[in-house]
Residue, then its C-alpha position, 0 to 999 in steps of 0.5 A: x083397663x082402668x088406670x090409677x087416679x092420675x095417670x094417663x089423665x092428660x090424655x097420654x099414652x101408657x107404653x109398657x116393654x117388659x125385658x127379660x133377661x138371664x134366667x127371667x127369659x123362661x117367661x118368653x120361652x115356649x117350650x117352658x113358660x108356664x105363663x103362656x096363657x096369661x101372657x097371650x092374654x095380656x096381649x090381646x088386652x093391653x095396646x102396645x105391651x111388647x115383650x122383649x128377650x135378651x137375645x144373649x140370654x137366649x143364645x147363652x141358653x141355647x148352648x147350655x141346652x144344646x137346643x134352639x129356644x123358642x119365643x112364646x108368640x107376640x115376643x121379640x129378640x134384642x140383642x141386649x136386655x141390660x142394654x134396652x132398659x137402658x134405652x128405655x131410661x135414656x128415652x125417660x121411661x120408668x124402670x119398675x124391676x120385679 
């Protein structure tokens, strides 16, 4: 994977966490991600990508639906998605919203 002019260039490591939290855990869901396959992809391609659900986000869902929600495979559940962004920030990761 090619990286813009000046990055990564002092031989450090780019670590990317993607979050999602309220509404945006449809993205990790497996049984309604429509982006399954690329994000599969993803992690075949990118070392170190981790994605992960806000497990209160999750349980939230899970009582409004009445169903358990399954993680698209390579996903993981924290227990606060507004609480690991700011982790991340705190351990002087950029913060990119989308």
């Amino acid at each position: 994977m090619e990286m813009p002019d000046g990055v990564g260039e002092s031989n450090e490591q780019i670590r990317i966490e993607v979050v999602a939290n309220g509404s945006g855990i449809t993205i990790f869901r497996a049984d309604k991600s429509p982006f399954q396959s690329p994000l599969a992809e993803v992690l075949r391609t990118v070392p170190g990508i981790v994605f992960s659900m806000c497990n209160s986000s999750r349980q939230i869902a899970e009582q409004k639906e009445g169903t358990a929600i399954p993680l698209i495979p390579g996903a993981r559940l924290v227990p606060f998605g507004i609480r690991r962004v700011i982790e991340l920030q705190e351990a002087r990761w950029s913060y990119i919203h989308g």
